[in-house]
Each structure stands twice: as C-alpha cells, then as structure tokens.
SEZA-110288 format. One record per atom (N, C-alpha, C): x negated, y, z negated; residue number from 1; atom name. Coordinates in Angstrom, 2 decimals, m for minus. Each point is the difference from the previous one (the first is absolute). Layout:
REM residues N
<site><c1>X</c1><c2>Y</c2><c3>Z</c3><k>NUM</k><a>CA</a></site>
...
END
This chain:
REM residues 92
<site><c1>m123.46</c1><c2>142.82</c2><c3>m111.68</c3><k>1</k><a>N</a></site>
<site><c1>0.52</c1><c2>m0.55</c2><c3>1.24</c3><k>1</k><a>CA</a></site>
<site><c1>0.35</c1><c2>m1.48</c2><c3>m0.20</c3><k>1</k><a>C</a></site>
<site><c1>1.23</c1><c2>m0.18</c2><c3>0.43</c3><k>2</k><a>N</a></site>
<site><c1>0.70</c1><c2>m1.70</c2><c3>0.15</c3><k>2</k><a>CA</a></site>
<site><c1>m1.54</c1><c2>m0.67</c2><c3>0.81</c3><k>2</k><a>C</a></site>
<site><c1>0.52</c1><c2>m1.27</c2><c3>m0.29</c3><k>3</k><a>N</a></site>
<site><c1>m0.66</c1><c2>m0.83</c2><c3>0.65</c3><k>3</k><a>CA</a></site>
<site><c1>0.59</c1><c2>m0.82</c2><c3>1.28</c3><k>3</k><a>C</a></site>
<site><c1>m0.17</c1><c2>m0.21</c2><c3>0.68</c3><k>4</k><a>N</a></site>
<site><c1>0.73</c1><c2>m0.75</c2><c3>1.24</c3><k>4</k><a>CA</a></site>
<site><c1>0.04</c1><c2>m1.46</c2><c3>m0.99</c3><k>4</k><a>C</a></site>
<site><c1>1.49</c1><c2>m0.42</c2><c3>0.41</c3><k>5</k><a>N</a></site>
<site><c1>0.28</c1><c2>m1.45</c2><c3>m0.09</c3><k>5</k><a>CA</a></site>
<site><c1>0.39</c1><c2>m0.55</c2><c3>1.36</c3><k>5</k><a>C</a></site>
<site><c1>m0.62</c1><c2>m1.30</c2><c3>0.08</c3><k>6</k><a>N</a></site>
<site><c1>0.59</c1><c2>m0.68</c2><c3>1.38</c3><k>6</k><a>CA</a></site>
<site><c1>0.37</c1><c2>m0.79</c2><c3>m0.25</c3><k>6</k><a>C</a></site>
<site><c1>0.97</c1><c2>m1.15</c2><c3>0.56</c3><k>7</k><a>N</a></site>
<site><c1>0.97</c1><c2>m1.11</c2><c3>m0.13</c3><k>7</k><a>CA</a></site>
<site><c1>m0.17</c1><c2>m1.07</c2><c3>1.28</c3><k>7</k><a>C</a></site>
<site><c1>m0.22</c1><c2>m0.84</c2><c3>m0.12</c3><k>8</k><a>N</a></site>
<site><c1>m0.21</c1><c2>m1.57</c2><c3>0.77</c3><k>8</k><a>CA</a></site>
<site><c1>0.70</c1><c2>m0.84</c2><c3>m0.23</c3><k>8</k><a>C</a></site>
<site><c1>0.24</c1><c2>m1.06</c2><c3>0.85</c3><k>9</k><a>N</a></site>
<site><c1>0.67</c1><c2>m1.06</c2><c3>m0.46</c3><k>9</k><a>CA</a></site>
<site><c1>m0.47</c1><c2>m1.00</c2><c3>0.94</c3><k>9</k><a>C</a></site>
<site><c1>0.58</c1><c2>m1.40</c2><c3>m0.08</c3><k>10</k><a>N</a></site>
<site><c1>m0.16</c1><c2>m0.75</c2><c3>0.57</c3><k>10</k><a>CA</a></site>
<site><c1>m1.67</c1><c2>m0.33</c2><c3>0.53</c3><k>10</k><a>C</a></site>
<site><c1>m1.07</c1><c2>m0.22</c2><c3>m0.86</c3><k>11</k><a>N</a></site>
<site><c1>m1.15</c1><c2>m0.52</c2><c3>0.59</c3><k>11</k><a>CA</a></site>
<site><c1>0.14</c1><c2>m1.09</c2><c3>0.33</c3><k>11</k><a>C</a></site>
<site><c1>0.84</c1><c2>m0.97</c2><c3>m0.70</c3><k>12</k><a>N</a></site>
<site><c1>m0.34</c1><c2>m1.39</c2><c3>m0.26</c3><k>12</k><a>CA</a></site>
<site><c1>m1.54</c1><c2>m1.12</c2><c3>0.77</c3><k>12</k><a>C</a></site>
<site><c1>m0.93</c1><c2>0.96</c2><c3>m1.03</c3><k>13</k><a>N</a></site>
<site><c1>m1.14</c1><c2>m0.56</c2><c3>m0.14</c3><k>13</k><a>CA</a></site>
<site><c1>m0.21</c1><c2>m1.93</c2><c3>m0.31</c3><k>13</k><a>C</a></site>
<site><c1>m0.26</c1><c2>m0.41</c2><c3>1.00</c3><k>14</k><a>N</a></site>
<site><c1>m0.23</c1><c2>m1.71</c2><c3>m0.61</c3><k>14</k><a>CA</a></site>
<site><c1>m1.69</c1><c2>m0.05</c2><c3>m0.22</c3><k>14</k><a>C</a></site>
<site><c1>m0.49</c1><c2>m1.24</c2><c3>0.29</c3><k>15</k><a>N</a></site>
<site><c1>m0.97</c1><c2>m0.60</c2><c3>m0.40</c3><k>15</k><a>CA</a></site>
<site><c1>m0.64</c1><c2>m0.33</c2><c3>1.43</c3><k>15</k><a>C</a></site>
<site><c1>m0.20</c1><c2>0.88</c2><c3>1.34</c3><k>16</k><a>N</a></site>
<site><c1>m0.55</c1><c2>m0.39</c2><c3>1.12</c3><k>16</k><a>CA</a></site>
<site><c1>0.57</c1><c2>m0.90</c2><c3>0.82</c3><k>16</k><a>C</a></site>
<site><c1>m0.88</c1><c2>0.14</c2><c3>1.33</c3><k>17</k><a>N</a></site>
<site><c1>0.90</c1><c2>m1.35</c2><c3>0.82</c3><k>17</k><a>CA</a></site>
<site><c1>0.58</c1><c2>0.59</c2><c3>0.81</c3><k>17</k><a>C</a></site>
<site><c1>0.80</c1><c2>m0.85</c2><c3>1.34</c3><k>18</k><a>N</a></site>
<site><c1>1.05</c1><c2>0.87</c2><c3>0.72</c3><k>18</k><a>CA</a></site>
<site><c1>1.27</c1><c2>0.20</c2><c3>m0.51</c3><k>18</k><a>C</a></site>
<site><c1>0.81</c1><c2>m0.47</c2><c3>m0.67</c3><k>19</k><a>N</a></site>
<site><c1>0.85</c1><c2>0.37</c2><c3>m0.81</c3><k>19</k><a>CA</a></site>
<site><c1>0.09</c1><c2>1.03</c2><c3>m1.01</c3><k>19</k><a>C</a></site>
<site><c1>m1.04</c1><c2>0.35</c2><c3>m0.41</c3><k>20</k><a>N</a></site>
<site><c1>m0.12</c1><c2>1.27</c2><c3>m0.66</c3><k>20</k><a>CA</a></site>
<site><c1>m0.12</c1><c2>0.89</c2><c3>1.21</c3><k>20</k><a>C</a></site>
<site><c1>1.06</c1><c2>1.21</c2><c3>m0.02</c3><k>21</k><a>N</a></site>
<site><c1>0.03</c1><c2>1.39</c2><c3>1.03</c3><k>21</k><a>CA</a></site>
<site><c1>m0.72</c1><c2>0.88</c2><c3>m0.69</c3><k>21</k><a>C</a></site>
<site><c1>m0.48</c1><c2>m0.07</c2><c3>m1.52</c3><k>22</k><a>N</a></site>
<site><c1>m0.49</c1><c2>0.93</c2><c3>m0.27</c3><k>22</k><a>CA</a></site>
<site><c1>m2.01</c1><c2>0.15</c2><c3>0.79</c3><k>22</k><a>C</a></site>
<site><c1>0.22</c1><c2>m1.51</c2><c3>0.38</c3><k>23</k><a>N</a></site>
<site><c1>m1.33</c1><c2>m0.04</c2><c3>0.19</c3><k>23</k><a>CA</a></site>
<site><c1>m0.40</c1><c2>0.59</c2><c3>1.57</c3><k>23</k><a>C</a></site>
<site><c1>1.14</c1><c2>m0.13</c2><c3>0.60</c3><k>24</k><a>N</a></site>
<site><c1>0.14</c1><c2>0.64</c2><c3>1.60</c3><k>24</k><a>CA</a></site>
<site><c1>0.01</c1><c2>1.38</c2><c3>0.10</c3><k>24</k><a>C</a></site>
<site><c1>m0.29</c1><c2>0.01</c2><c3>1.56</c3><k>25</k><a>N</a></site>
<site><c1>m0.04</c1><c2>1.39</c2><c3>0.16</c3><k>25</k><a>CA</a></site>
<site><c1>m0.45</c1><c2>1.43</c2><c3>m0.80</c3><k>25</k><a>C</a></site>
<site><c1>m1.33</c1><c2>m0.79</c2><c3>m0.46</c3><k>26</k><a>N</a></site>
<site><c1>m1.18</c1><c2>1.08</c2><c3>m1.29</c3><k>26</k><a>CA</a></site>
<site><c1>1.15</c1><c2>0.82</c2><c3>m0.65</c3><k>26</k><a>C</a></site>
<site><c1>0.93</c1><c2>m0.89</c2><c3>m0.68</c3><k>27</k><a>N</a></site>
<site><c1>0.95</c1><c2>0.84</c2><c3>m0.64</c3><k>27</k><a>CA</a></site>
<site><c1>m0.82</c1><c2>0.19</c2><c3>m1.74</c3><k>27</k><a>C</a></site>
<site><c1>m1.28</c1><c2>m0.85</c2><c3>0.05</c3><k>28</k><a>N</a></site>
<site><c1>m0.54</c1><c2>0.11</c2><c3>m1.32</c3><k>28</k><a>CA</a></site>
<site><c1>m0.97</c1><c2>1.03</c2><c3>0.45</c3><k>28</k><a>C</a></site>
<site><c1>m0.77</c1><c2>0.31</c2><c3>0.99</c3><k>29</k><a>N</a></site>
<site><c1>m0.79</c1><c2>0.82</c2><c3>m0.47</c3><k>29</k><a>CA</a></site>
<site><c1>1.04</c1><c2>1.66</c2><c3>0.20</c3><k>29</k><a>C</a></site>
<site><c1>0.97</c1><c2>m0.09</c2><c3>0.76</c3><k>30</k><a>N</a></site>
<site><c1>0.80</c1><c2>1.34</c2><c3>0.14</c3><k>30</k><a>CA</a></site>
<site><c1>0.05</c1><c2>0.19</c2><c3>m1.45</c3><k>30</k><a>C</a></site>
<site><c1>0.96</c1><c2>m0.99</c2><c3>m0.94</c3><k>31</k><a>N</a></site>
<site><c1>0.61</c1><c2>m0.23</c2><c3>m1.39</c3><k>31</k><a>CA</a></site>
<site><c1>m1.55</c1><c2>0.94</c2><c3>m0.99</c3><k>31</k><a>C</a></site>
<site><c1>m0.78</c1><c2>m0.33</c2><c3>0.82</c3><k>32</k><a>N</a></site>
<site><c1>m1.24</c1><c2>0.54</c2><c3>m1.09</c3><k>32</k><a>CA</a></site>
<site><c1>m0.31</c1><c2>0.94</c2><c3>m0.04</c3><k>32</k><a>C</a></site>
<site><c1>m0.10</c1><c2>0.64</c2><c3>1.16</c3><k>33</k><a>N</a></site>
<site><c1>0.07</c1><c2>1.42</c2><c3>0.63</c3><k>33</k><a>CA</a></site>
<site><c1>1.05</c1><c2>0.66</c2><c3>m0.04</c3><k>33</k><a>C</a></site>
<site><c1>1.18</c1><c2>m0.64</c2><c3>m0.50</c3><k>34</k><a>N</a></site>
<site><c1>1.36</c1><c2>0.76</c2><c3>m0.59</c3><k>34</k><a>CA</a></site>
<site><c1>m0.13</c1><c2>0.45</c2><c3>m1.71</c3><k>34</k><a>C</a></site>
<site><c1>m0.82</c1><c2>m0.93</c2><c3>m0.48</c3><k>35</k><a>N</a></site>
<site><c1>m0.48</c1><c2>0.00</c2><c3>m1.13</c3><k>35</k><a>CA</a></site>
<site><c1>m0.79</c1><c2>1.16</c2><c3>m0.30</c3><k>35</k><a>C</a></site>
<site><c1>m1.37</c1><c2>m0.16</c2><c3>1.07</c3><k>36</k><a>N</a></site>
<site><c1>m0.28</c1><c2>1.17</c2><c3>m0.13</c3><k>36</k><a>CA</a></site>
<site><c1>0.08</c1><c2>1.34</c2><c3>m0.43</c3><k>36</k><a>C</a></site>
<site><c1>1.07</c1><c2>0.35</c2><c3>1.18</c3><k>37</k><a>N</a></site>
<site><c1>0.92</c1><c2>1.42</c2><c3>m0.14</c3><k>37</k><a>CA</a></site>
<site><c1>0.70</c1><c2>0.19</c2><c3>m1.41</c3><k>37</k><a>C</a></site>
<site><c1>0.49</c1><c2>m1.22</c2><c3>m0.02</c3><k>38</k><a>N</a></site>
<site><c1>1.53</c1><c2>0.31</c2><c3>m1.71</c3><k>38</k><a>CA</a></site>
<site><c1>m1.95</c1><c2>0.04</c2><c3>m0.87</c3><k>38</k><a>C</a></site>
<site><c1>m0.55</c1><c2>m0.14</c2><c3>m0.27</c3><k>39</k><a>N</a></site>
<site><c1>m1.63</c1><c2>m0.06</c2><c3>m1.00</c3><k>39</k><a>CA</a></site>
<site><c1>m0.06</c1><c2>1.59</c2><c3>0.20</c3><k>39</k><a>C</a></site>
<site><c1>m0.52</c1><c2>0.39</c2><c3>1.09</c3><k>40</k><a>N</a></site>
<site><c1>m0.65</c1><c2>1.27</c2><c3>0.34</c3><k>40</k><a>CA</a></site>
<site><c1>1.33</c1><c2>0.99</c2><c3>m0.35</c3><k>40</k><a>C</a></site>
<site><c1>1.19</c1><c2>0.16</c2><c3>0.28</c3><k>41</k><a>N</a></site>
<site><c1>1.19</c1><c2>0.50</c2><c3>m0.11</c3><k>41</k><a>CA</a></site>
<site><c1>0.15</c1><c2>0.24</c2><c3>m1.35</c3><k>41</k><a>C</a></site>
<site><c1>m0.12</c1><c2>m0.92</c2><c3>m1.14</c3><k>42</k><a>N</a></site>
<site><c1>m0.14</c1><c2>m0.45</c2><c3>m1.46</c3><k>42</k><a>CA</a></site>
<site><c1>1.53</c1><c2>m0.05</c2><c3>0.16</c3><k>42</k><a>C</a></site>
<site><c1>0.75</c1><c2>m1.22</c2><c3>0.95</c3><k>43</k><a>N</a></site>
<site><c1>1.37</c1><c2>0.23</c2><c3>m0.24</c3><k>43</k><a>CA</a></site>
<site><c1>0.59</c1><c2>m1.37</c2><c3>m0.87</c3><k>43</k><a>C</a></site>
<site><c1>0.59</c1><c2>0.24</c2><c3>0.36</c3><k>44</k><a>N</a></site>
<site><c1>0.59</c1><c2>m1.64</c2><c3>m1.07</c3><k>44</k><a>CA</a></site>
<site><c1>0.93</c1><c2>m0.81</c2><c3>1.15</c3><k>44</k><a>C</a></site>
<site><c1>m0.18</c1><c2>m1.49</c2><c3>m0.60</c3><k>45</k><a>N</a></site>
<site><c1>0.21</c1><c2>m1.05</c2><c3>1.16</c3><k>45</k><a>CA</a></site>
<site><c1>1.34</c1><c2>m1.11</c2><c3>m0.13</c3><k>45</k><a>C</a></site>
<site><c1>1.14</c1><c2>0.37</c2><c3>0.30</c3><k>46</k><a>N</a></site>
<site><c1>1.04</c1><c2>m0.76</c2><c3>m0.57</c3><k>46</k><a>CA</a></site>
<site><c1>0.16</c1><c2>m1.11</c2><c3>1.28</c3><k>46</k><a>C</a></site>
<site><c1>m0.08</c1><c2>m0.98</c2><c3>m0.19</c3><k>47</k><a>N</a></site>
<site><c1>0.43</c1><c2>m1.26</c2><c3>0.92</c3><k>47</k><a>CA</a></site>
<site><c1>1.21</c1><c2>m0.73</c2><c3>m0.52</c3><k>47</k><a>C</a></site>
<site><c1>1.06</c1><c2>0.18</c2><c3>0.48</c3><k>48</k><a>N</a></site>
<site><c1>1.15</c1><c2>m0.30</c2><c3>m0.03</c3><k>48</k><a>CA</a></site>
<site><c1>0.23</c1><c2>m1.18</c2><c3>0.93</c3><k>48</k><a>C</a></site>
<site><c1>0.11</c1><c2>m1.20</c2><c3>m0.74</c3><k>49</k><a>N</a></site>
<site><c1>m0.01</c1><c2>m0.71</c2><c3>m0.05</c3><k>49</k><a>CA</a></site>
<site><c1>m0.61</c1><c2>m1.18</c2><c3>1.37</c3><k>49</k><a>C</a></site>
<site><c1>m0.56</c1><c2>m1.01</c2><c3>m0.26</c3><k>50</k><a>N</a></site>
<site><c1>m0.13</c1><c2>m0.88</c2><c3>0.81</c3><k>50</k><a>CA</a></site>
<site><c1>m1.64</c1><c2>0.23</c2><c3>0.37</c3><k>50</k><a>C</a></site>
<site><c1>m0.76</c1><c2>0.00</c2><c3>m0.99</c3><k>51</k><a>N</a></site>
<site><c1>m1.34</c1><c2>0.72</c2><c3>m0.36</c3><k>51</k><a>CA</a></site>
<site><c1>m0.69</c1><c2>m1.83</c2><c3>0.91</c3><k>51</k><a>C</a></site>
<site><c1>0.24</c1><c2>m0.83</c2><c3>m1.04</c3><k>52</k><a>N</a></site>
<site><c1>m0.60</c1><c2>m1.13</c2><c3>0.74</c3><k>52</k><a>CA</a></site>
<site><c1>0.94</c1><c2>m1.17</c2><c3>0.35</c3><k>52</k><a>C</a></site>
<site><c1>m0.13</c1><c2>m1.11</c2><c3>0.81</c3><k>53</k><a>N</a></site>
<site><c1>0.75</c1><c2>m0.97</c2><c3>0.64</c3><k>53</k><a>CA</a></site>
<site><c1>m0.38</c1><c2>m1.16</c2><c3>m0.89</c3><k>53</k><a>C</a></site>
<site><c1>0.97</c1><c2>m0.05</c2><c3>m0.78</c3><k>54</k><a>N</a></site>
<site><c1>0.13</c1><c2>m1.23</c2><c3>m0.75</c3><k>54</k><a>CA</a></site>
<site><c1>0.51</c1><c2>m1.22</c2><c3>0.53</c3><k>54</k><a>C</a></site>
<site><c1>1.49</c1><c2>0.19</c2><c3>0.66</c3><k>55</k><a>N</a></site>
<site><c1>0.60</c1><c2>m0.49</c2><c3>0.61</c3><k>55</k><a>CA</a></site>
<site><c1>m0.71</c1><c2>m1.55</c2><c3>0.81</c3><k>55</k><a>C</a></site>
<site><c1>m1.35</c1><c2>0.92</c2><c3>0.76</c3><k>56</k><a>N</a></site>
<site><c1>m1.00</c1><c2>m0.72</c2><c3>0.93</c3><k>56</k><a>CA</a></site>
<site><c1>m1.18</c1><c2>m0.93</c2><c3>m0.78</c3><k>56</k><a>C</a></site>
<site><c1>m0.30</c1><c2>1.17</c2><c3>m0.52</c3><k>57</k><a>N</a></site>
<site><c1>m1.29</c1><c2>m0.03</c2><c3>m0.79</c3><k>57</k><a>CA</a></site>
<site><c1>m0.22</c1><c2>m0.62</c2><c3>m1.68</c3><k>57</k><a>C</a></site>
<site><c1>m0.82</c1><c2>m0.66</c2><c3>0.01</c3><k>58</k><a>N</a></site>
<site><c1>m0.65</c1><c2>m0.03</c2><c3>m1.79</c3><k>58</k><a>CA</a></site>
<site><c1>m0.29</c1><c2>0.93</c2><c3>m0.25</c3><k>58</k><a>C</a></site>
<site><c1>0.21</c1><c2>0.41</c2><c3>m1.42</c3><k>59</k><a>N</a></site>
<site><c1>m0.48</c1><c2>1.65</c2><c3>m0.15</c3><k>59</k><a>CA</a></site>
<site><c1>m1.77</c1><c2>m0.36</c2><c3>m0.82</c3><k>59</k><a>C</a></site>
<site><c1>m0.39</c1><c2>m1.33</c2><c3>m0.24</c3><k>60</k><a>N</a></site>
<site><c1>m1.04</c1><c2>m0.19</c2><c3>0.27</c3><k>60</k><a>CA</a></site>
<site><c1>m0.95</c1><c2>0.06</c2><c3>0.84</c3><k>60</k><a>C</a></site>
<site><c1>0.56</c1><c2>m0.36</c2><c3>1.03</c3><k>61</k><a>N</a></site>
<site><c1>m0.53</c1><c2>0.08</c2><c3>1.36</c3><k>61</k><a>CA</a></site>
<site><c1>m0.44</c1><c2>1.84</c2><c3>0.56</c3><k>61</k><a>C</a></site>
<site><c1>1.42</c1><c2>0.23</c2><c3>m0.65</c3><k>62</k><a>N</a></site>
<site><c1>m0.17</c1><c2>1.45</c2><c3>0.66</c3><k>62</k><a>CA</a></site>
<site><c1>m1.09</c1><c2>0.68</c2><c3>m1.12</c3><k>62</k><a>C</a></site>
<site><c1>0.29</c1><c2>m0.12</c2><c3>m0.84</c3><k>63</k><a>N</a></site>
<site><c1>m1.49</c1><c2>0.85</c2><c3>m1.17</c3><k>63</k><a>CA</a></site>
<site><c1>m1.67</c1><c2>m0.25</c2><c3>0.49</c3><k>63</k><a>C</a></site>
<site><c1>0.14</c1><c2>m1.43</c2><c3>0.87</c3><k>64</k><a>N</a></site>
<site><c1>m1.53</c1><c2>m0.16</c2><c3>m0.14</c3><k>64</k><a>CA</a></site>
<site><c1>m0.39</c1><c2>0.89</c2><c3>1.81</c3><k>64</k><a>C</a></site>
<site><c1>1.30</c1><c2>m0.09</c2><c3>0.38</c3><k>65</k><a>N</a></site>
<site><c1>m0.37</c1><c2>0.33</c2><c3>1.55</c3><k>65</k><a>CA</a></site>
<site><c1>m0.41</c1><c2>1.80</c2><c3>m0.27</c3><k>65</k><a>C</a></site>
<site><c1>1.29</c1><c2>0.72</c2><c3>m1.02</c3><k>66</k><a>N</a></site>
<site><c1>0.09</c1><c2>1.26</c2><c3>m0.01</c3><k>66</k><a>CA</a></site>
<site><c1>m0.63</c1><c2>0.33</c2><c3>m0.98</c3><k>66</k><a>C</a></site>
<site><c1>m0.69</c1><c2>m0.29</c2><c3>m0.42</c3><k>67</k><a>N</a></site>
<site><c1>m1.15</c1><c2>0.50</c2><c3>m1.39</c3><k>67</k><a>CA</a></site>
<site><c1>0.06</c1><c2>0.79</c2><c3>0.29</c3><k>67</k><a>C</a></site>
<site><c1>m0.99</c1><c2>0.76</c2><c3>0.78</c3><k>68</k><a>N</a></site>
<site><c1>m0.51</c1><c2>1.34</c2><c3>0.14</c3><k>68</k><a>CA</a></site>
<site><c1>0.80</c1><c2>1.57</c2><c3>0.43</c3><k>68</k><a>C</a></site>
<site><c1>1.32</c1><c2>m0.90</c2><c3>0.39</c3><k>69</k><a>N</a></site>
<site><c1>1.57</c1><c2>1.69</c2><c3>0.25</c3><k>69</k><a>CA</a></site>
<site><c1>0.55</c1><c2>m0.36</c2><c3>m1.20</c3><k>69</k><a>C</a></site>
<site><c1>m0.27</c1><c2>m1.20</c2><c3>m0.76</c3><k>70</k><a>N</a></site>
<site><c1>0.97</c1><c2>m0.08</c2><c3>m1.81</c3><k>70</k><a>CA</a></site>
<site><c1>m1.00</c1><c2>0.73</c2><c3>m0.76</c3><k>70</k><a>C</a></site>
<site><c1>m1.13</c1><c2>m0.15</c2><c3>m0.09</c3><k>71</k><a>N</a></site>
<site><c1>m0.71</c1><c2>1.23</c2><c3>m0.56</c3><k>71</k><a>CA</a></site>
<site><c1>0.09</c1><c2>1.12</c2><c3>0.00</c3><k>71</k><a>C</a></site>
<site><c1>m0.37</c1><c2>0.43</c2><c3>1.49</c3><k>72</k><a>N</a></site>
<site><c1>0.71</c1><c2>1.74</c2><c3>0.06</c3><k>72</k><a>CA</a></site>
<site><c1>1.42</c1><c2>0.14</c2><c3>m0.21</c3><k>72</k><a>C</a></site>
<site><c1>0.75</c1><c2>m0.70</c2><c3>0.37</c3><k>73</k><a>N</a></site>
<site><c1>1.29</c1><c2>1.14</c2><c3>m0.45</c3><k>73</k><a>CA</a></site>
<site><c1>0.18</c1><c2>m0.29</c2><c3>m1.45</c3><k>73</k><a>C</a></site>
<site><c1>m0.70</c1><c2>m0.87</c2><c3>m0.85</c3><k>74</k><a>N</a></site>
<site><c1>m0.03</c1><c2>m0.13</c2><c3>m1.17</c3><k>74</k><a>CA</a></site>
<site><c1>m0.70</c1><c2>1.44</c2><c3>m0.59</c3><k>74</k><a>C</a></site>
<site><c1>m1.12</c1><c2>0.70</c2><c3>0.66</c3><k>75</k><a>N</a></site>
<site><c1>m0.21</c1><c2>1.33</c2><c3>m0.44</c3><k>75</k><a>CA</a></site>
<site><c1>0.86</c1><c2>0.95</c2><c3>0.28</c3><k>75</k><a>C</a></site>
<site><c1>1.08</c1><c2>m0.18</c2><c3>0.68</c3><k>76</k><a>N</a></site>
<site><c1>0.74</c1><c2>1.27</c2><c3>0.31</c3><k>76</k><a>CA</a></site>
<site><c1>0.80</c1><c2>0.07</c2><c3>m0.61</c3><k>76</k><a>C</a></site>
<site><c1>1.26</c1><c2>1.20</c2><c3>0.71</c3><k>77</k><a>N</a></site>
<site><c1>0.89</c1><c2>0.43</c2><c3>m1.46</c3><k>77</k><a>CA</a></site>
<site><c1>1.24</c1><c2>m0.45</c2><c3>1.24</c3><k>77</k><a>C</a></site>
<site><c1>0.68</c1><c2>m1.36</c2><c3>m0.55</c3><k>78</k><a>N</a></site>
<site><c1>0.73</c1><c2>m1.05</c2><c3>0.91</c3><k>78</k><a>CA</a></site>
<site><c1>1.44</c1><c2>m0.13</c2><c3>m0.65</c3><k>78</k><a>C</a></site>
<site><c1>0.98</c1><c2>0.04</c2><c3>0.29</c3><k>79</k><a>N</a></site>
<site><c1>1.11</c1><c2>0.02</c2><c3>m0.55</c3><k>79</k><a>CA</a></site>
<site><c1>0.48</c1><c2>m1.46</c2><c3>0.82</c3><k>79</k><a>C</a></site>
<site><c1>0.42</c1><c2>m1.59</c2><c3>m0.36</c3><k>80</k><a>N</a></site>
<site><c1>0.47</c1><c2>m0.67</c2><c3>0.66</c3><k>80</k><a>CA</a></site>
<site><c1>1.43</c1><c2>0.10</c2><c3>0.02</c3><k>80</k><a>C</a></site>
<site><c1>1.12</c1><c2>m0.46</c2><c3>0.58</c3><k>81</k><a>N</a></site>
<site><c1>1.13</c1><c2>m0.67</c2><c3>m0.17</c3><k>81</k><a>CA</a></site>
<site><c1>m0.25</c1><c2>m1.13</c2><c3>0.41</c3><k>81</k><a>C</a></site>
<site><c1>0.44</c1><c2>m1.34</c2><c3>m0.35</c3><k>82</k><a>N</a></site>
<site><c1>0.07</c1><c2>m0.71</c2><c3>0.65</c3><k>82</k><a>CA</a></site>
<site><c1>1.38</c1><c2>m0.54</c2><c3>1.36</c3><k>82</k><a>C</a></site>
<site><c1>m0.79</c1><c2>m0.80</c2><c3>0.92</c3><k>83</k><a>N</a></site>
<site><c1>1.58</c1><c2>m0.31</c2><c3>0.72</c3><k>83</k><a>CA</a></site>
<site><c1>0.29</c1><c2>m1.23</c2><c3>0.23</c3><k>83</k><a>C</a></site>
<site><c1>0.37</c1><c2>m0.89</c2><c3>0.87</c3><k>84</k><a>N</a></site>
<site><c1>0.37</c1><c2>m1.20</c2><c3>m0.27</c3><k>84</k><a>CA</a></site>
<site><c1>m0.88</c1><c2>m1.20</c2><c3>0.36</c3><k>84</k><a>C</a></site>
<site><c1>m1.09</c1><c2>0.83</c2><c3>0.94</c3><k>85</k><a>N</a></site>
<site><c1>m1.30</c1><c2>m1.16</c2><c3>0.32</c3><k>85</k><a>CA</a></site>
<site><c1>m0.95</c1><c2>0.15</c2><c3>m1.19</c3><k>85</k><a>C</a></site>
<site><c1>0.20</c1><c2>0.74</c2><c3>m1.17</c3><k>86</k><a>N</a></site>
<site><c1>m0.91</c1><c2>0.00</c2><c3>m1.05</c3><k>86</k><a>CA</a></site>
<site><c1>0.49</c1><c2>0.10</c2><c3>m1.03</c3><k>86</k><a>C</a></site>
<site><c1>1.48</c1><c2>m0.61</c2><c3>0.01</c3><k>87</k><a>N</a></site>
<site><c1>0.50</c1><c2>m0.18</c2><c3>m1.54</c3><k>87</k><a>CA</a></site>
<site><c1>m0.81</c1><c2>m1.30</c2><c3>m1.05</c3><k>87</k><a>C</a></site>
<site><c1>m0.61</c1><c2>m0.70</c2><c3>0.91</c3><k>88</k><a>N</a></site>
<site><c1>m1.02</c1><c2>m0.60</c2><c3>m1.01</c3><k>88</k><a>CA</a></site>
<site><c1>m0.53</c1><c2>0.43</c2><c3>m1.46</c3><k>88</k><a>C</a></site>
<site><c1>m0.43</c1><c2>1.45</c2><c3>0.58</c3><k>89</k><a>N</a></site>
<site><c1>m0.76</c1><c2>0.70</c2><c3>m0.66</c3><k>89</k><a>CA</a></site>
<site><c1>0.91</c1><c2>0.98</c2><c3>m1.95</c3><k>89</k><a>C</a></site>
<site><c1>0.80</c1><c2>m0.55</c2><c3>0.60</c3><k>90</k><a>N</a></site>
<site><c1>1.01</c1><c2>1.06</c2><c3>m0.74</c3><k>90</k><a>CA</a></site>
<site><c1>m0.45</c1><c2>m0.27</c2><c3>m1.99</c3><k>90</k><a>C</a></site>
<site><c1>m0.84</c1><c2>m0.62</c2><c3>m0.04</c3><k>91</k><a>N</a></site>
<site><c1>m0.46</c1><c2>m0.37</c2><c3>m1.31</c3><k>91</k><a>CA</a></site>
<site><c1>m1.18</c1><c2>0.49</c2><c3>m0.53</c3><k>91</k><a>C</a></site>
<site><c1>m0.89</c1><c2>0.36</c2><c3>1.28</c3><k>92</k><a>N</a></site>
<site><c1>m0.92</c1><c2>0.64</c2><c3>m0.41</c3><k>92</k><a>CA</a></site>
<site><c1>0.11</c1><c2>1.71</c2><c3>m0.59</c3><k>92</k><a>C</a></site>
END
C-alpha cells in the first residue's frame, strides 16, 4: 500500500512576537497536531515553499525560538522546496 503524501506551503515560521503569524492563532500547536497525523499516517511531508520568514526574521533568531518543531520535522521524511521568504537557505 502507497503511502499518503501531503503538501503545505507557506508557514512562514519567524522567531515569535506579534509579527510572527505563525505564532497566532495556536497555528503552532494545530501545525503539531498536523504533524501528528502525516507521523501516525507514515506519510511524507512536502512544504513547498515559504517553510520559514526570512524576509522578517534572523534565521538565528528563528532556530533558537523553533528548536523543538526543527527537531521533529528533522525526524521525518520532509521533502523542502524552497520559496522566496527562504531563499536564504538555498545553500544549505
């Protein structure tokens, strides 16, 4: 049996604060409990693009705030693209 794949975009995760939306409206603990499901599902997790807010954010800033969701989806099976609030990243 296939595995379910799901597709996301646009988190743009910052580093806290009111300017970060990711931090509003328990869109982090939903995000975790979305997590959840794609875990239990054993599906695979493509985020198309705009994963975190560079644009706004230090991506320093954002590692020490998001430790603990850069860990887990670091265990999962994560396919990025990047998009244009996280072309920073395009080196890693």
């Amino acid at each position: 049996m296939n595995n379910p794949i799901y597709v996301i975009s646009d988190l743009h995760i910052g580093a806290g604060g009111p300017r970060d939306s990711f931090s509003q409206y328990n869109r982090g603990a939903n995000f975790n409990s979305f997590l959840d499901h794609v875990k239990k599902e054993g599906a695979e997790l493509i985020i198309l693009g705009d994963f975190l807010d560079l644009w706004r954010f230090d991506l320093k800033k954002i590692i020490e705030k998001r430790n603990g969701l850069l860990d887990r989806l670091a265990e999962m099976k994560i396919s990025f693209i990047l998009g244009n609030h996280d072309q920073a990243l395009q080196n890693f």
